[in-house]
N, C-alpha and C positions, 0 to 999 in steps of 0.2 A: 567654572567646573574644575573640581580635582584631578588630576592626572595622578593615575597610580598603576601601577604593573604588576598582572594578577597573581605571575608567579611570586610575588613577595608574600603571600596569603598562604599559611599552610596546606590550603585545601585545595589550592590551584595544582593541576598537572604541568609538565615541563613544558607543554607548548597549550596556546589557550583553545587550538582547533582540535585537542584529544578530547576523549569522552572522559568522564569522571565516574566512577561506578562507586556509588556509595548508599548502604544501608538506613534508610529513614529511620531506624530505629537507634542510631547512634548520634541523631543529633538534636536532642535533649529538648529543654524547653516545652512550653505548652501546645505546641502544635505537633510536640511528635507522636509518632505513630506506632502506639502499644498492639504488638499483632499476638494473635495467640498460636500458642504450641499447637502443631499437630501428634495426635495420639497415633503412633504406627499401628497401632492395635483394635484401633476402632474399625469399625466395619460400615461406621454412615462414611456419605456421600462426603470428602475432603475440601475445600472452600476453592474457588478457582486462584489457581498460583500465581503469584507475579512472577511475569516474563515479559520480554521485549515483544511490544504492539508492532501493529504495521498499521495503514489506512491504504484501503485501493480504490484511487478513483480511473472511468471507464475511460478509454479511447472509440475517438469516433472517426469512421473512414472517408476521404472525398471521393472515391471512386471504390466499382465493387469486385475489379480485378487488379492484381497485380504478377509480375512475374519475376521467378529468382535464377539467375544464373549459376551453376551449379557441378562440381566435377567430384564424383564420387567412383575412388577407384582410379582408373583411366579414361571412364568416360563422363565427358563433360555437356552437358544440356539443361534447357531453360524448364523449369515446374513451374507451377503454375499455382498462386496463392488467394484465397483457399483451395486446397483439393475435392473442398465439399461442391465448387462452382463459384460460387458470389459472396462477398460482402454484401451487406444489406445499409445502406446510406440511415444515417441519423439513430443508428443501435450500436446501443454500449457492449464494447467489447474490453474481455479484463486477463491482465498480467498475474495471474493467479496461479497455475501452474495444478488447476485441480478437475479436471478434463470434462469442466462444463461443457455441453455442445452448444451451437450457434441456433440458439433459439430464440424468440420475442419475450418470452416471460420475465416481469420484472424490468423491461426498458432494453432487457439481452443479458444474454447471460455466456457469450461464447467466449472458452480459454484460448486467448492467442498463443502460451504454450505450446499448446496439444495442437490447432493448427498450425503453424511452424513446424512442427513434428511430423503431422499428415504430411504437408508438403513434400519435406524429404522423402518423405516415405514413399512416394512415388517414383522414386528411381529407376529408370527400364532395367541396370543390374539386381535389383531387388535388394540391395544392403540396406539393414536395420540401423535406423537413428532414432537416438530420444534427445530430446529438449526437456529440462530442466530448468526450474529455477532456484536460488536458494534465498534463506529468510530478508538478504536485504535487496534483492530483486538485481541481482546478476546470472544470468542466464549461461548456460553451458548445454553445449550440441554434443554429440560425441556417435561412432560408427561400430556396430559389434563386428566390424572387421575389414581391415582395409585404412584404408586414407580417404578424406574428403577436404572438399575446398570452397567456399561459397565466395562467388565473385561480386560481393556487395559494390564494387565498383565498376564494371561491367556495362555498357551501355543497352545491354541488355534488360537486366534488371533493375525494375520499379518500385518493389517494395523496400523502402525505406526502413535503411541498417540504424537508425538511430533510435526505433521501436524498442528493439531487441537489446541495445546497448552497444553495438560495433559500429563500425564507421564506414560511412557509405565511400570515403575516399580509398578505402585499401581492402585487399581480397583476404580473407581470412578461414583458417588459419593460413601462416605464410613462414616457411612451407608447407603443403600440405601435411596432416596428421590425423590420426585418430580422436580427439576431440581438441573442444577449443572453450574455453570461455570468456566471456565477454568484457573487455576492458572499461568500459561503462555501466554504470545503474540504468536497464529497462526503464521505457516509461512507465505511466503508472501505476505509482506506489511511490506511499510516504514512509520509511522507517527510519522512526526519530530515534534509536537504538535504546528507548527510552519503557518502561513501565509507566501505568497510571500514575499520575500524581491523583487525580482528582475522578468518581466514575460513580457517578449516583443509580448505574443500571437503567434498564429499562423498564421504566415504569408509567404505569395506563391513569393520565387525569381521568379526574372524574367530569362530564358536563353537566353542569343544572343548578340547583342554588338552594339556599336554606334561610327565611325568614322568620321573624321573629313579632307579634302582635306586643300590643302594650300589656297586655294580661301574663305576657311572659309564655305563651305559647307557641310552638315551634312545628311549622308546616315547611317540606320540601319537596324537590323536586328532583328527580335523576333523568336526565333527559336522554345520555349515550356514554359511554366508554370510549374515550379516545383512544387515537394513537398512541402507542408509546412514546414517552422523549426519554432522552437518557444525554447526560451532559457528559464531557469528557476532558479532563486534562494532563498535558505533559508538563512537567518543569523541568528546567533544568540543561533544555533545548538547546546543542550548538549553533552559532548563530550561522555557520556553513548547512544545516539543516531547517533553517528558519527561515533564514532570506534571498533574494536571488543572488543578490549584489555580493553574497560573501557565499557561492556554493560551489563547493568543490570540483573539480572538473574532471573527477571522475562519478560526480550524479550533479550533470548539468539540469538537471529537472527534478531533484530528488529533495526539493525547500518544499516547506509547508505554503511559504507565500506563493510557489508559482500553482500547487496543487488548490489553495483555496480560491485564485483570481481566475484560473482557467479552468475550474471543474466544481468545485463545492459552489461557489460563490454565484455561478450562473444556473445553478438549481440542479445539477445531476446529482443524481445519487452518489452515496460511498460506502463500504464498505469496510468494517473494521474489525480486525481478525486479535483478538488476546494473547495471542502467540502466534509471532511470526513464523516459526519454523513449520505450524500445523497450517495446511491451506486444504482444506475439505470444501463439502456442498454444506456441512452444516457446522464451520468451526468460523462462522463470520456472522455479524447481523448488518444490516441493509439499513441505511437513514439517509434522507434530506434531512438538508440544514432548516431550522426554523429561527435563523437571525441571521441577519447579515450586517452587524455589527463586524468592527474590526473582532480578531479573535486572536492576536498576537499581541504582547507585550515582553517589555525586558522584565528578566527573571525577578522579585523581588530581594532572593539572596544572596544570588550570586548574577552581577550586574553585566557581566559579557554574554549571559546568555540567554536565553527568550522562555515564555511561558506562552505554552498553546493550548489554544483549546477547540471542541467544537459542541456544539449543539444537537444533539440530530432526531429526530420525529422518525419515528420507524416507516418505510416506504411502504408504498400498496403493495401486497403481497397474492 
């Protein structure tokens, strides 16, 4: 095997764990990708824009309370998570930040956002918190007035700070202040900081068949309209976003391998948003995988870094 050091390569960045941002359209060859002009003056519908994906897959709860330790202001007392009552055991709950409620539809559909949010929101002071997330899934709390302190360390407090992206060992913020965010990537959510390389849409096989007689006659049959599938790929993948073994520690969960081995891979659902920064009720569609083939490889052109993909069959809806 050759050994070679990739910043000797024009194209390499100065360290091989940065991201590389570069225009498909300037690297030539038969595989590149001729995009056309958009007309500022046209008044049809404009073609969906390349921007940085995300993927969200669900978290699932072992128990259906937990409680948070908590000083907002001067006074300090234990909430209670959910504020709705209960977690509901074996329902996907998701880091979407787009104030789904905790519903069953879809396998669940509840933003733990917006719960974390309720939570505080129950303060006996009655001081106003919002929870936030931003496009690569780092969360920020913050108070319209005052100081607060969430004692994620606390022997009090059960829900578990490494949900959220903070650390269950230290109280945060420290010292108290008016907001805080999170020194860690939230669990799930994949953002490979990446655009499609590869996105065939979602599109409905057909089922049933078409034969053919010796006479040259042709009789068939339509039997149903499937699911959608739509294939999907990233190139170009850091390999601190690809694998465990090389993920950054500040998104100790934030690899494609651990999101495919503990979530796609044992058949839940995922969700995949075209633009990270937009998290709506309708800026995502919904798929199971329909292969469970490996779905990683190293990059073909650039050999430090990984090409991902996934498969996905549109979920029952």
């Amino acid at each position: 095997m050759t050994e070679f050091d990739p910043r000797d390569f024009d194209w390499a960045p100065e360290r091989v764990d940065d991201d590389v941002s570069f225009d498909v359209r300037d690297l030539g060859g038969a595989e590149a990708c001729v995009c056309p002009t958009v007309d500022s003056t046209s008044t049809s519908t404009p073609a969906t824009p390349i921007g940085q994906t995300c993927v969200l897959y669900p978290l699932r709860f072992t128990a259906t309370t937990y409680a948070l330790r908590v000083t907002t202001g001067s006074l300090t007392e234990t909430l209670a998570f959910p504020a709705s009552g209960a977690l509901t055991l074996n329902r996907n709950y998701w880091m979407a930040g787009d104030d789904q409620a905790d519903i069953a539809d879809y396998g669940g559909t509840g933003d733990l956002v917006a719960m974390l949010e309720a939570t505080l929101n129950l303060n006996a002071g009655g001081i106003g918190y919002t929870v936030t997330t931003d496009a690569n899934g780092f969360i920020t709390i913050a108070v319209n007035s005052g100081t607060f302190q969430i004692q994620w360390a606390h022997v009090s407090t059960t829900l578990d700070a490494a949900i959220f992206g903070f650390l269950n060992s230290a109280d945060s913020p420290d010292p108290a202040a008016s907001t805080d965010t999170s020194t860690r990537q939230a669990r799930g959510i994949w953002a490979p900081r990446r655009p499609f390389s590869r996105d065939s849409r979602a599109l409905s096989p057909l089922v049933g068949s078409i034969a053919t007689s010796v006479s040259g006659l042709q009789r068939g049959g339509r039997l149903a309209l499937a699911a959608a599938e739509r294939d999907m790929g990233w190139a170009g993948v850091a390999r601190e976003r690809a694998l465990e073994e090389f993920a950054f520690s500040a998104e100790p969960r934030g690899t494609f391998e651990y999101m495919w081995l503990n979530a796609i891979g044992r058949g839940w659902p995922f969700r995949v948003y075209e633009n990270s920064s937009i998290r709506t009720l309708t800026s995502f569609g919904l798929y199971v995988t329909r292969d469970l083939a490996m779905p990683m490889r190293r990059d073909t052109k650039w050999r430090v870094r990984w090409d991902c993909s996934l498969r996905g069959r549109s979920a029952p809806l």
